[in-house]
C-alpha positions in Angstrom: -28.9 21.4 10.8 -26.0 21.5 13.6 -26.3 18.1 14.1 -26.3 16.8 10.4 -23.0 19.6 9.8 -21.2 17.2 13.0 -22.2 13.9 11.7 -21.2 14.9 7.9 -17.4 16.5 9.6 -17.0 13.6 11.3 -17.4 11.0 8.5 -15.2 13.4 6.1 -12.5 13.1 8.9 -12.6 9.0 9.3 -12.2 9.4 5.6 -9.3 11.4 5.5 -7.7 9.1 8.1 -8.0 5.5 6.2 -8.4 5.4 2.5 -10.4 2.2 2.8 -13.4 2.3 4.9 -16.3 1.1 2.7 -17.4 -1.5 0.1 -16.6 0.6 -3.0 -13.2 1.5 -1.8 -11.9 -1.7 -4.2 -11.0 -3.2 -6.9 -14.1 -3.5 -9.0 -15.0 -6.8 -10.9 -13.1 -8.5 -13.6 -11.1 -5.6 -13.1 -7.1 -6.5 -13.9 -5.4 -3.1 -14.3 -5.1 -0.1 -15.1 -6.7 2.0 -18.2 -4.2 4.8 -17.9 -0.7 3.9 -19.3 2.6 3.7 -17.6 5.0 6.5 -18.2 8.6 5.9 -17.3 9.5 8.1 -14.1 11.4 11.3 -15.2 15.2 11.1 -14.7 15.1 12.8 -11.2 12.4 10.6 -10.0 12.7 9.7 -6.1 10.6 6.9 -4.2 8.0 8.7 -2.1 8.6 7.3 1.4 7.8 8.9 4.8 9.7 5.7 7.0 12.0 7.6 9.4 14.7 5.1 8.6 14.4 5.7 4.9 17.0 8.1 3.1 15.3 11.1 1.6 15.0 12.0 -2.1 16.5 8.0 -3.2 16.1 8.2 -7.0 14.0 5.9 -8.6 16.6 4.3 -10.6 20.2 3.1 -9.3 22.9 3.0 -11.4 22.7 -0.5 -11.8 18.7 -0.8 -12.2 15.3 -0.5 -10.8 16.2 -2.5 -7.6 18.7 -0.1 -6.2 17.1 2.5 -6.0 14.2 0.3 -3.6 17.5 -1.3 -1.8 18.1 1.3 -0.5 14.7 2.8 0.3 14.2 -0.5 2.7 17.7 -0.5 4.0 19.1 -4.0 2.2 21.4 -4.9 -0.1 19.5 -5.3 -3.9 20.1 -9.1 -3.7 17.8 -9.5 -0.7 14.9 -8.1 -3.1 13.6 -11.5 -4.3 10.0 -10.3 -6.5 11.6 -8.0 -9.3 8.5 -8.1 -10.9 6.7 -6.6 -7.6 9.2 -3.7 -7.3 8.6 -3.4 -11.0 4.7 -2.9 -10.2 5.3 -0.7 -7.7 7.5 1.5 -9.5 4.8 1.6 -11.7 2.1 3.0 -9.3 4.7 4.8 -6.9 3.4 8.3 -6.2 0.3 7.9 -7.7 -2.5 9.9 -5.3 -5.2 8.6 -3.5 -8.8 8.8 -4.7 -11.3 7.1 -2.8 -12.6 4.2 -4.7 -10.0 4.7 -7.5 -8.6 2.2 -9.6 -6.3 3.8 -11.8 -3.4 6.0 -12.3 -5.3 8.9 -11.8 -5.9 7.8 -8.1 -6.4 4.4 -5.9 -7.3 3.1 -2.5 -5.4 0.7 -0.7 -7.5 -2.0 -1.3 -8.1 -1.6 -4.8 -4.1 -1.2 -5.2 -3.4 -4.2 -2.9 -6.0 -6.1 -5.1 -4.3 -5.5 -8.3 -0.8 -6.6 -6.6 -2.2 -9.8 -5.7 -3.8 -10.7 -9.4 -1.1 -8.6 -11.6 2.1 -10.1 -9.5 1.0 -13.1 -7.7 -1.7 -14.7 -9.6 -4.0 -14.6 -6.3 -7.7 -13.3 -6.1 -8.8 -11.4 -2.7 -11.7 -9.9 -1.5 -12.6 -6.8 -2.0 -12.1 -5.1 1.2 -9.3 -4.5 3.8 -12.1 -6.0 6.2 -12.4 -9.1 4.2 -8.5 -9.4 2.9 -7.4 -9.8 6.6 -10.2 -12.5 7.2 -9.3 -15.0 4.3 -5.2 -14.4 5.2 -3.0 -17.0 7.1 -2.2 -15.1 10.1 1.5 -14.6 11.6 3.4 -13.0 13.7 5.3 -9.7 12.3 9.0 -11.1 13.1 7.8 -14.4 10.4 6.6 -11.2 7.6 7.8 -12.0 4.4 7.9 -10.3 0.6 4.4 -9.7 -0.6 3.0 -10.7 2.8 -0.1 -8.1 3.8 -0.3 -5.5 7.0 -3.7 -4.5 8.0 -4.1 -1.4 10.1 -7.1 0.0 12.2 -7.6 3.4 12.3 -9.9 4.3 14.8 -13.1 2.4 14.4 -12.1 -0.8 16.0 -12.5 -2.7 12.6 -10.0 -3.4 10.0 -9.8 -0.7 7.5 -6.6 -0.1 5.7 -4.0 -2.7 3.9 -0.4 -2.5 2.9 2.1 -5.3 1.2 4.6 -5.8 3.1 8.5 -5.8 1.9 12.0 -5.9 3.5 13.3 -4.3 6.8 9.2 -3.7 8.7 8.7 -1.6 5.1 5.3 -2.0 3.4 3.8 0.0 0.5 0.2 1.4 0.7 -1.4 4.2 0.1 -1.6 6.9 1.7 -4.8 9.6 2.1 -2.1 12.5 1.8 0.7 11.3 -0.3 -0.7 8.7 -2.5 1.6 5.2 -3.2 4.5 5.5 -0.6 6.9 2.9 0.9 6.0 3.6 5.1 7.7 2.0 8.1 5.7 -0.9 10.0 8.0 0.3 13.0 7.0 4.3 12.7 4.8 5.1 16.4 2.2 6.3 13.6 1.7 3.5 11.6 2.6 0.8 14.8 0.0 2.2 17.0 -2.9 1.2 14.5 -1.7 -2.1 13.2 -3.7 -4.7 14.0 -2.3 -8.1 11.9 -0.6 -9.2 9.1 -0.2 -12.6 7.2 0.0 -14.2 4.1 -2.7 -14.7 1.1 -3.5 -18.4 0.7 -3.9 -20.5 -2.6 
């Protein structure tokens, strides 16, 4: 009895640690989007972030548009935001929380989120895992990351288990056990200690 109460506490906490540790944790087949539809954030939205560099409470919406707002989440100027229709994704799944093997608005896992990314905005198909995503990627360095490039992160187990899209400034979106979809910082000690590669999705 003691020993099955350890094993079950210690695979709850690897869990709560990485949102993407097994098979199920992703985007399910012939599976495009979400069921649940999109509700325009409320006036005093703000972009979840928890990047140390980030300002704090950034509304949603600029003055001028959607890409301000993001602009100046990632410390750039609006212009350097090339994808508008990736920042309009994201804004659409910004905040939502994490549910393990989710696949809508009512809760996702990284991979399943990263999946949809990659078919809704690019076009591209991936595997269904973090494990798998970082195996079929062309590799590079993190000073060559681009837009809509992917970060993979290891926490804990040696393997790959966690993925994030990167965008401007070492920012990437993922999603987070705690907070759901957030914009993080490649560079934080948290996040930098447990990445392991990043590249881009071929085709």
């Amino acid at each position: 009895m003691y020993r099955f109460g350890t094993l079950s506490f210690c695979l709850l906490l690897s869990i709560l640690l990485s949102g993407c540790l097994t098979r199920r944790n992703a985007l399910p087949p012939n599976r495009t989007g979400s069921s649940v539809p999109y509700r325009k954030p409320a006036r005093n939205a703000t972009i979840p972030t928890d990047a140390s560099s980030a300002g704090r409470n950034v509304p949603a919406h600029g003055k001028s548009g959607l890409l301000e707002g993001y602009a100046e989440v990632l410390g750039v100027r609006p212009g350097e935001l090339e994808n508008q229709k990736l920042y309009q994704y994201i804004d659409q799944w910004i905040g939502t929380p994490h549910r393990l093997g989710g696949t809508d608005r009512r809760g996702i896992d990284c991979s399943a989120f990263v999946g949809m990314v990659m078919h809704d905005v690019y076009g591209k198909s991936i595997p269904r895992t973090s494990q798998d995503m970082a195996q079929q990627v062309k590799r590079k360095y993190e000073r060559q990351l681009k837009e809509g490039d992917l970060v993979f992160f290891s926490f804990g187990r040696g393997s790959i288990d966690h993925v994030g899209i990167y965008l401007q400034n070492s920012k990437f979106v993922h999603v987070s056990t705690s907070r759901g979809v957030i914009i993080s910082d490649l560079r934080d000690t948290w996040y930098y200690k447990y990445f392991r590669r990043a590249g881009s999705v071929r085709q």
